[in-house]
C-alpha positions as CSV (number, residue, x, y, z in Angstrom):
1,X,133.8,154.9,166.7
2,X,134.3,151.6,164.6
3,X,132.3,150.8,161.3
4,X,130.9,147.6,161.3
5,X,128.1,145.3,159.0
6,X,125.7,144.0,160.4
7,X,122.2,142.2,159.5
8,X,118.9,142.4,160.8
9,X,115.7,140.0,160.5
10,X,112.5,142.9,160.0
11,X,108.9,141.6,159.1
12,X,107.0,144.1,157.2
13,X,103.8,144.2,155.1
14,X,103.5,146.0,151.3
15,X,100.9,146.5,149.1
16,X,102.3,145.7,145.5
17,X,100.2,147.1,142.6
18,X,100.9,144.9,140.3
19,X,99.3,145.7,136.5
20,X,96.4,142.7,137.1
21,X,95.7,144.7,140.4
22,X,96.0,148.3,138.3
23,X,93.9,146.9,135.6
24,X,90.9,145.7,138.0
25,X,91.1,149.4,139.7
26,X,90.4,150.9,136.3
27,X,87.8,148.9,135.2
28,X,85.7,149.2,138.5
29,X,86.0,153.1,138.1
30,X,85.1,152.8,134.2
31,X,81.5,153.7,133.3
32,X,79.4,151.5,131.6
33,X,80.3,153.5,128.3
34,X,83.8,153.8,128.7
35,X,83.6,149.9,129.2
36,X,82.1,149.2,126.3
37,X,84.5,151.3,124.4
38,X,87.5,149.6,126.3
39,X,86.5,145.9,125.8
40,X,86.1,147.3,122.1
41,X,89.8,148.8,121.8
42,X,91.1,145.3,123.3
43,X,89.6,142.8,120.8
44,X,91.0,145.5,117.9
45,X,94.2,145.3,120.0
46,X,94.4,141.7,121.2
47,X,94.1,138.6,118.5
48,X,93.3,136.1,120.9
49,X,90.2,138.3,122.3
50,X,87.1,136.8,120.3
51,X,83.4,138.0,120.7
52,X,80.8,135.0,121.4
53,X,77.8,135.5,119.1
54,X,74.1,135.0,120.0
55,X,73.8,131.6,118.0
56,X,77.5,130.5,119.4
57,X,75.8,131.2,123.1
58,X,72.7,129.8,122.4
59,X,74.0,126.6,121.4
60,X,76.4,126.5,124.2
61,X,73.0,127.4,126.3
62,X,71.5,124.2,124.9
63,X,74.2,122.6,126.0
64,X,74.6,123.8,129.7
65,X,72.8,126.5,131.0
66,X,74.9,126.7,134.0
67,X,78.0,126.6,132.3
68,X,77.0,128.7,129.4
69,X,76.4,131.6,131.9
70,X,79.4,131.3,133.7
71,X,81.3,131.2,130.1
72,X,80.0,134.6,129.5
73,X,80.7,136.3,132.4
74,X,84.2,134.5,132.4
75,X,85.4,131.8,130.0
76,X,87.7,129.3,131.1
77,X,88.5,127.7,134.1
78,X,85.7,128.3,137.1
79,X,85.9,131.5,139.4
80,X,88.1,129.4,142.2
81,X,90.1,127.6,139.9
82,X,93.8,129.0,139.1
83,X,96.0,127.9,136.4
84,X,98.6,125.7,137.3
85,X,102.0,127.5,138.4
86,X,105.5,126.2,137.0
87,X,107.8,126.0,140.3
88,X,111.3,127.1,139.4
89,X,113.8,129.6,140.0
90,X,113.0,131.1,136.9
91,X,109.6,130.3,136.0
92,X,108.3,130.5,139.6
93,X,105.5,133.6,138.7
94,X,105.0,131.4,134.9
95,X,101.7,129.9,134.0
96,X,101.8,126.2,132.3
97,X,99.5,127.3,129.4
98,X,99.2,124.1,128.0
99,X,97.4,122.4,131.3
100,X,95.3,125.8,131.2
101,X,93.9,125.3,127.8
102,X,93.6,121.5,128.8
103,X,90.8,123.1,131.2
104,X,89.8,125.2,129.2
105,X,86.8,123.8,127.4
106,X,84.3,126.2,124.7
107,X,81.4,124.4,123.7
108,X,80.0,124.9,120.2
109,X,83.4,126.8,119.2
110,X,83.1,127.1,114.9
111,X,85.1,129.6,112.6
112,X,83.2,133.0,111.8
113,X,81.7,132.5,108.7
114,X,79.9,134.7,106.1
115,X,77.2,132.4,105.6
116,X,75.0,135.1,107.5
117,X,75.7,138.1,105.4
118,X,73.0,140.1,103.5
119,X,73.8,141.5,100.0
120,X,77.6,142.1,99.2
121,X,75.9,144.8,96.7
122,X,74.9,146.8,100.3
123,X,76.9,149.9,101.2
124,X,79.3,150.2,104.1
125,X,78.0,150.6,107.4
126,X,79.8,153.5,107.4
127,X,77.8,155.0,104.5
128,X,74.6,155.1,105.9
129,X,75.7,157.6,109.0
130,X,73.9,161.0,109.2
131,X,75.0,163.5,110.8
132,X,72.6,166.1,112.5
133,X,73.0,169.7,110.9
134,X,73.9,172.4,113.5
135,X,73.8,176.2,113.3
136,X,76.5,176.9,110.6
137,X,75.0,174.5,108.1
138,X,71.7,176.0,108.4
139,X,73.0,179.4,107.8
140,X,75.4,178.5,105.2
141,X,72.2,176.6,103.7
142,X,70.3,180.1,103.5
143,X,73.9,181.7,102.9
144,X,73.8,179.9,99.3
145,X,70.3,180.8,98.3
146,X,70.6,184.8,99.0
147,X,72.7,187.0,96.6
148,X,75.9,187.8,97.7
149,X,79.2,189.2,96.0
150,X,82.5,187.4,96.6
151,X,83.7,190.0,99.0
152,X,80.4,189.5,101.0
153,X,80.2,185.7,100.9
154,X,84.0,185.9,102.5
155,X,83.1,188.7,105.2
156,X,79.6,186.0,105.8
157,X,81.2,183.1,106.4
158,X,83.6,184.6,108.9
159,X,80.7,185.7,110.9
160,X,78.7,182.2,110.5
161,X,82.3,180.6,111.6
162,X,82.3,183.0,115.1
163,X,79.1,182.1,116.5
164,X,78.7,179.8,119.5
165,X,76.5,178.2,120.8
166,X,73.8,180.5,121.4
167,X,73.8,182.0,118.0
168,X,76.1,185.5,119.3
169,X,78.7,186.7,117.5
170,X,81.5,186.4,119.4
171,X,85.5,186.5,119.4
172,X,87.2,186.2,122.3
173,X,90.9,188.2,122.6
174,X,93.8,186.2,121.8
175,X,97.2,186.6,123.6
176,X,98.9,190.0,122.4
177,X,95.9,192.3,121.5
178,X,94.7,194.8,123.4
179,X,91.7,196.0,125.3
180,X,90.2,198.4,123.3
181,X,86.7,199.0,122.2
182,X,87.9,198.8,118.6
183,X,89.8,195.2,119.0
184,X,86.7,193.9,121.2
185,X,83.9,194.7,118.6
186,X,84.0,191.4,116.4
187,X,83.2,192.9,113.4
188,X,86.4,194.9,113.3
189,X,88.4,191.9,113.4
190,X,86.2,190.0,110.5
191,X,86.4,193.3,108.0
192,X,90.3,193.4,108.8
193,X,90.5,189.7,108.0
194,X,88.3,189.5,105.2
195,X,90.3,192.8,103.8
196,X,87.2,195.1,103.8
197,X,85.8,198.2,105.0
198,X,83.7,198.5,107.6
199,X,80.8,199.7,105.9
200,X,80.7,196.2,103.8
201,X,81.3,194.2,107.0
202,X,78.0,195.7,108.5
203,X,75.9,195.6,105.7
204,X,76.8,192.2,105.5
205,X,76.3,191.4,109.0
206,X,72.3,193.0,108.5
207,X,71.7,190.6,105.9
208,X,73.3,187.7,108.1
209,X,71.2,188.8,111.0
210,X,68.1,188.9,108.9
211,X,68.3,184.9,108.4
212,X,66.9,182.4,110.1
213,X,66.6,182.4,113.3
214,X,65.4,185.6,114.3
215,X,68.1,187.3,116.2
216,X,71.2,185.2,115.4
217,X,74.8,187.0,114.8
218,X,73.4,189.9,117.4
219,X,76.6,190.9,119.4
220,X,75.1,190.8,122.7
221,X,71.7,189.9,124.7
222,X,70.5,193.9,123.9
223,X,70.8,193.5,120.0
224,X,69.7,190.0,120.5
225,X,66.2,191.7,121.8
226,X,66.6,194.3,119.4
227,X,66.3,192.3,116.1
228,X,63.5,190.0,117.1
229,X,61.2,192.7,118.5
230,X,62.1,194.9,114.6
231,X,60.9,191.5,112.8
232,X,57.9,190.9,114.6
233,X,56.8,194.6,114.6
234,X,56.8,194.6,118.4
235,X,59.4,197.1,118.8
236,X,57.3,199.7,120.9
237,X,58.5,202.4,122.6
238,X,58.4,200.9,126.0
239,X,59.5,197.7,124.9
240,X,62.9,198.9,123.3
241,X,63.5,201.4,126.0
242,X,63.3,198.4,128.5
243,X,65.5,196.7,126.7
244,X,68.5,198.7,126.3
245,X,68.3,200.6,129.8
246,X,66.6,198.2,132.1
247,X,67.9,194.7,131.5
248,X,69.0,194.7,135.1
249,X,65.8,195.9,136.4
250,X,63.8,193.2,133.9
251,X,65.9,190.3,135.5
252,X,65.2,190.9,139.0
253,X,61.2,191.8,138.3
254,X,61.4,195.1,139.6
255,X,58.9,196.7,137.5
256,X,57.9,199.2,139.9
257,X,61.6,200.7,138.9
258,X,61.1,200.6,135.2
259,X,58.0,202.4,135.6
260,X,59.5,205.4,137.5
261,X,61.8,205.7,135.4
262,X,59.9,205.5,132.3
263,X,57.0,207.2,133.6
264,X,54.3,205.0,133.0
265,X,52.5,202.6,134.4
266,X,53.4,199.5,136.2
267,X,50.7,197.8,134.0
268,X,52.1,199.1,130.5
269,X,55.7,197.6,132.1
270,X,54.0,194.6,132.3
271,X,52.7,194.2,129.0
272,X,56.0,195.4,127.4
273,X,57.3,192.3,129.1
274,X,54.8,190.2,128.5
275,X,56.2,190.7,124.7
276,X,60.0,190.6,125.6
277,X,59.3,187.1,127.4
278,X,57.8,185.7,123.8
279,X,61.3,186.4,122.5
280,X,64.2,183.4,122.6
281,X,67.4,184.7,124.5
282,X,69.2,182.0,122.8
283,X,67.7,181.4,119.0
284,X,71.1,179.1,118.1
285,X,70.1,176.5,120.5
286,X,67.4,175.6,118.4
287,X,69.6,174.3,116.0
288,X,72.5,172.5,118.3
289,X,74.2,169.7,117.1
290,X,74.3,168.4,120.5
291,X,72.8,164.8,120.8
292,X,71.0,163.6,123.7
293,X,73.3,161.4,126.1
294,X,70.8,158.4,127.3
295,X,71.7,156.3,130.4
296,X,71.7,152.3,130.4
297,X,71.4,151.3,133.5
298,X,74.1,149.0,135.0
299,X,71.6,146.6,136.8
300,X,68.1,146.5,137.5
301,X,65.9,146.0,140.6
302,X,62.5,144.1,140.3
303,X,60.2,143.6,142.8
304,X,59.0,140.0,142.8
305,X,56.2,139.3,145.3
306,X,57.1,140.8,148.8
307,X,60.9,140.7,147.6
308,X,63.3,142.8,145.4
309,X,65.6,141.0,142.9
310,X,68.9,142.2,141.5
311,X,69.9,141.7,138.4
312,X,72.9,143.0,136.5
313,X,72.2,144.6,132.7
314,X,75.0,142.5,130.2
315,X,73.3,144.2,127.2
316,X,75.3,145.7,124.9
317,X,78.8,143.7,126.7
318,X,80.5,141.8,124.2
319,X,80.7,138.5,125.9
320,X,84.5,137.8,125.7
321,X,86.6,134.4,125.0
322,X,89.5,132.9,124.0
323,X,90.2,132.9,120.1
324,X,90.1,128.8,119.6
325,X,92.8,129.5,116.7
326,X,95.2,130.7,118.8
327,X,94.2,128.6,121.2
328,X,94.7,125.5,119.2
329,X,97.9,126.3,117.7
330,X,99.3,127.1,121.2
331,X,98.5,123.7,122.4
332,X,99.5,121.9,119.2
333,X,102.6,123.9,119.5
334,X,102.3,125.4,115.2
335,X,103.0,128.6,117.4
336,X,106.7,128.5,116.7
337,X,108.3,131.9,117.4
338,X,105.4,133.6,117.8
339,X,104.7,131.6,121.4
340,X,106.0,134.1,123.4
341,X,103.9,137.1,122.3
342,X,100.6,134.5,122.1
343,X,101.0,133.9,125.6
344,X,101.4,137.2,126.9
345,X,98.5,138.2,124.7
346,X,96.5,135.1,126.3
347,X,97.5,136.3,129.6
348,X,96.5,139.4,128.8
349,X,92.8,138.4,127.9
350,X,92.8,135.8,130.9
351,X,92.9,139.4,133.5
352,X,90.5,141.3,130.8
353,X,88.1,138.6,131.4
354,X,88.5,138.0,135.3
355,X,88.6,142.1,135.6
356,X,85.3,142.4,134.2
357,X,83.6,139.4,135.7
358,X,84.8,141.0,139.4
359,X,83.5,144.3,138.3
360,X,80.0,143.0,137.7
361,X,80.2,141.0,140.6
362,X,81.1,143.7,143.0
363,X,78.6,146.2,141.6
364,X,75.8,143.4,142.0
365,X,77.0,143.1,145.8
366,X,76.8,146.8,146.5
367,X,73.4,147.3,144.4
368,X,72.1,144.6,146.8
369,X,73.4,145.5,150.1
370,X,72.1,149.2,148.6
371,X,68.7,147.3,148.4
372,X,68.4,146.0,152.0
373,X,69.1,149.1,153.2
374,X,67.2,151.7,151.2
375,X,63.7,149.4,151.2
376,X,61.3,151.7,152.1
377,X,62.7,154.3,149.5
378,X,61.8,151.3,146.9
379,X,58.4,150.9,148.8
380,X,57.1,154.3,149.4
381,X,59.5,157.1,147.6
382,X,62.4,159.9,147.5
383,X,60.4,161.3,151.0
384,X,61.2,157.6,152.7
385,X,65.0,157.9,151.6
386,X,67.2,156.9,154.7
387,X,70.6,158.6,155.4
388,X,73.5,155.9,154.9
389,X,77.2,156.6,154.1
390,X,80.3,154.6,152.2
391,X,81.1,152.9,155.5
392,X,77.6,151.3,155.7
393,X,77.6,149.3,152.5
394,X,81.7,148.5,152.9
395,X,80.9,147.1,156.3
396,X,78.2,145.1,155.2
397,X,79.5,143.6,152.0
398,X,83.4,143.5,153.4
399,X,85.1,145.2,151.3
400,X,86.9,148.7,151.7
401,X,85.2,152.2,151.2
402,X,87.4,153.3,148.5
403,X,86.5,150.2,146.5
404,X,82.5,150.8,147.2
405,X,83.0,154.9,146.1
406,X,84.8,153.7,142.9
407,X,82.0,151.3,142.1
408,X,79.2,153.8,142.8
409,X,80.6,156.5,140.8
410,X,78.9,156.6,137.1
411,X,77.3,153.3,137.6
412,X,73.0,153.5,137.5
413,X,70.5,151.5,138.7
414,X,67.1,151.2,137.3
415,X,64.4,150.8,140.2
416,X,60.8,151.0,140.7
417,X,61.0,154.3,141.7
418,X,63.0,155.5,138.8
419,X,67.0,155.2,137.4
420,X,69.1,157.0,139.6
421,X,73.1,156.9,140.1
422,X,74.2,154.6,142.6
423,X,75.6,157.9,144.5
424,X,72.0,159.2,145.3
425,X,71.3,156.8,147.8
426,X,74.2,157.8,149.9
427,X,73.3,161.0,152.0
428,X,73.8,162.7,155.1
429,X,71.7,162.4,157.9
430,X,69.6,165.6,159.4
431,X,67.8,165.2,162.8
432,X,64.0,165.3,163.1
433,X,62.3,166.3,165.9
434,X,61.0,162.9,166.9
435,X,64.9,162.2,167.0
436,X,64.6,160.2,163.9
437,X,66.9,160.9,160.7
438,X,66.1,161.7,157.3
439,X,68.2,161.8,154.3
440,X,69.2,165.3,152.8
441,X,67.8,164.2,149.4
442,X,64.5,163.9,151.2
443,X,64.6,167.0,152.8
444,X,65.3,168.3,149.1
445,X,62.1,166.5,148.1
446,X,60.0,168.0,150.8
447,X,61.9,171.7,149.5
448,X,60.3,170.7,145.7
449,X,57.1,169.8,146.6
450,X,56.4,173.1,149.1
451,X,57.8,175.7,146.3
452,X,55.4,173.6,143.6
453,X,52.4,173.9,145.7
454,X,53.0,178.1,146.6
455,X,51.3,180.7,144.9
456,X,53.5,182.1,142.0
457,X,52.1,185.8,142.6
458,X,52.8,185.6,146.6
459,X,56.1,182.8,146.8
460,X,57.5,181.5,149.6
461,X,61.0,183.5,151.5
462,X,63.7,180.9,152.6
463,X,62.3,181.9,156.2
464,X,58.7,180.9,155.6
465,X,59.8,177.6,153.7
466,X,62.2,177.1,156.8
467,X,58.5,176.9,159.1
468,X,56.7,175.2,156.6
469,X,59.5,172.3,156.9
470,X,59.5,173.2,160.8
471,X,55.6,171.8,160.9
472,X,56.6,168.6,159.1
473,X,59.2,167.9,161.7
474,X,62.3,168.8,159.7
475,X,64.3,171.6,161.3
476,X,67.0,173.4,159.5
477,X,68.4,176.5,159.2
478,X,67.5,179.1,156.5
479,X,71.3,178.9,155.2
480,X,70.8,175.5,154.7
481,X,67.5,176.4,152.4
482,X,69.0,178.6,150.6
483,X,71.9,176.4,149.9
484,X,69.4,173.2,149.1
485,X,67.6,175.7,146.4
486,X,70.4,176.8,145.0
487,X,71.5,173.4,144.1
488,X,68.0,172.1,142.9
489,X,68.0,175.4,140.6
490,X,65.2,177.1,142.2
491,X,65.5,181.2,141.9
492,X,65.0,183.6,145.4
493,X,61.5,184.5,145.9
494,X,61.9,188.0,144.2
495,X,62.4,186.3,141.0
496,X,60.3,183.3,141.3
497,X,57.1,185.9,141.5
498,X,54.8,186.2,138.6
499,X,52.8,189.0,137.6
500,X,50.9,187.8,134.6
């Protein structure tokens, strides 16, 4: 056996992820919030990033309407034009940035000025947020208008500090203690913290649970109950023996067991829980300091005429070009050292730019192919919604599934019929008895619309609602219902029924 070297000729294709490549992947992914936040971060980040203003574009609108919107989608040279390429052995991947910005033309380009500013006498920006009380200010509020030594101000604000969200008072175990009954109860840990006995820690924790809202610092959903039915003088027999034997029993409506058990009734049951449903479950949600997330929709869908047009929602997108500073002093060359770093910033922006004008565009392809093929949902409704999958629109539009699940995730569109995410109109298909299709979010629909229209003392079982879809051609297994309910948050018959 001799050792020998050889060569060998072998053709063979790679995908290279370059960062450009990286950086479009991202920004098709990115929601429309997290976009605006990144095209923020990059003009704090990047000095030759500047943000066209509304008089800047409307001039440059005036000037050329065609040109002014391609300049905001993408300033610079025109989507098919490339800067010029040095050739060399070292400069081969290079750009000639001076013959770029030779291209590269900004009408109406002026200096930000201050000529537009209100009062300098005006507070910050800054100073005029708000921020929306929650729970623990509200209590601390009260906390400061009630009479309370040192000791029990201490012991009250380690309570306020250990409620969540729902208003209990609650400490979960941390690494290293154990399971007892002493360790779990809350208020054991507080007094031993704040360095009192117990008997202060409960008093205190009365007074705290005698503030506003009824039933707040209660330790679980019993003395939740408990404290509002004291306060508003409802605390009858029936009512507080329901409450701390037959939770259970009051969850799953059977009042028929409650009544054996208390010997009364099934009609005084039902008044006793006529009261307990008055009560909140959760009195600190009233005061959440949650905010409301609202969705801006990507692009919009109009119907014009007998037609439906697509249009894509640039509000609130800073419109992004080149700073003309920068931009000057590179071509004048006054860049001096600093070259270098000003053209790998500008190269930099360049891909920004490109990467968000390809996002838009691809999103306004799928939303349109999304269009043609889900008409009749945009003519008629959710019921007319037509099974379709990834494939479908990548086929269509050719481009690769992957790219078309990354565009359709966290992306909505505003339509006729509603906003919805660009994910709903992808479903699976289940087979009629004509030997149509219909879309699972249809069948959902139909599921909605039966349990709204039943009788809320006699409900539907997942068998009846299973014939009642049977007569409108839809046939699918009671599994399948059940399934389809539990994921529209629709309860079991049992506790859907209503007595009163």
């Amino acid at each position: 056996m001799s050792l020998e070297l050889k060569q060998h000729l072998k053709m063979t294709q790679q995908l290279v992820m370059t960062p450009q490549l990286q950086q479009a992947i991202k920004l098709l992914q990115l929601s429309r919030m997290e976009l605006v936040d990144l095209i923020r971060t990059e003009l704090n980040e990047n000095p030759l990033l500047d943000e066209q203003g509304d008089e800047e574009e409307g001039r440059a609108e005036a000037a050329s309407p065609a040109e002014a919107k391609l300049e905001a989608l993408e300033p610079g040279p025109k989507p098919d034009e490339k800067p010029q390429e040095v050739k060399g052995e070292e400069g081969a991947n290079e750009i000639d940035w001076d013959q770029y910005l030779d291209h590269y033309q900004l009408q109406g380009h002026t200096a930000p000025s201050n000529r537009n500013m209100g009062d300098e006498e005006l507070p910050g920006f800054e100073a005029t947020l708000t921020r929306k009380s929650d729970l623990v200010d509200h209590l601390t509020w009260q906390l400061r208008l009630s009479r309370f030594s040192e000791d029990e101000e201490r012991v009250a604000m380690l309570i306020i500090g250990n409620l969540d969200a729902d208003g209990y008072f609650r400490m979960p175990l941390v690494d290293g203690e154990a399971d007892e009954d002493a360790v779990r109860d809350p208020l054991v840990r507080v007094a031993f913290e704040a360095g009192v006995g117990m008997e202060v820690a409960e008093r205190v924790l009365r007074k705290v649970q005698g503030l506003d809202p009824v039933g707040v610092a209660a330790r679980d959903l019993r003395e939740c109950l408990l404290l509002q039915a004291r306060h508003l003088n409802a605390d009858l027999p029936e009512v507080v023996a329901i409450i701390e034997r037959h939770l259970k029993h009051l969850e799953s409506k059977n009042y028929a067991a409650i009544a054996r058990d208390l010997k009364i009734p099934v009609e005084e049951v039902v008044k006793a829980v006529k009261v307990i449903a008055s009560f909140d479950p959760k009195p600190g949600r009233a005061h959440t300091s949650e905010e409301a997330q609202y969705i801006t929709p990507d692009v919009h869908v109009y119907k014009v005429g007998d037609r439906y047009v697509t249009v894509l929602n640039d509000d609130g997108l800073s419109k992004l070009r080149i700073s003309g500073m920068y931009r000057q002093a590179l071509k004048s060359g006054q860049a001096g050292a600093a070259k270098d770093y000003i053209q790998d910033k500008l190269r930099s922006a360049v891909w920004l730019i490109r990467s968000i004008h390809q996002r838009q565009r691809t999103i306004f392809k799928v939303t349109e192919s999304i269009v043609k093929f889900q008409r009749d949902f945009l003519d008629k409704g959710i019921a007319h919604l037509k099974p379709l999958i990834l494939r479908d629109v990548a086929e269509d539009i050719g481009m690769h599934e992957s790219t078309v699940s990354r565009v359709t995730t966290n992306k909505y569109v505003h339509t006729p019929q509603g906003i919805y995410e660009l994910k709903f109109f992808f479903n699976s298909a289940i087979a009629r008895t004509g030997g149509d299709e219909i879309a699972s979010e249809a069948v959902k629909s139909h599921l909605k619309q039966i349990v709204a229209a039943e009788d809320p003392k006699h409900p539907h079982s997942d068998q009846k609602i299973v014939e009642l879809l049977k007569g409108q051609g839809i046939e699918i297994a009671r599994r399948t219902v059940a399934k389809y309910r539990e994921v529209l948050g629709i309860l079991p018959s049992s506790k859907r029924k209503k007595y009163f």
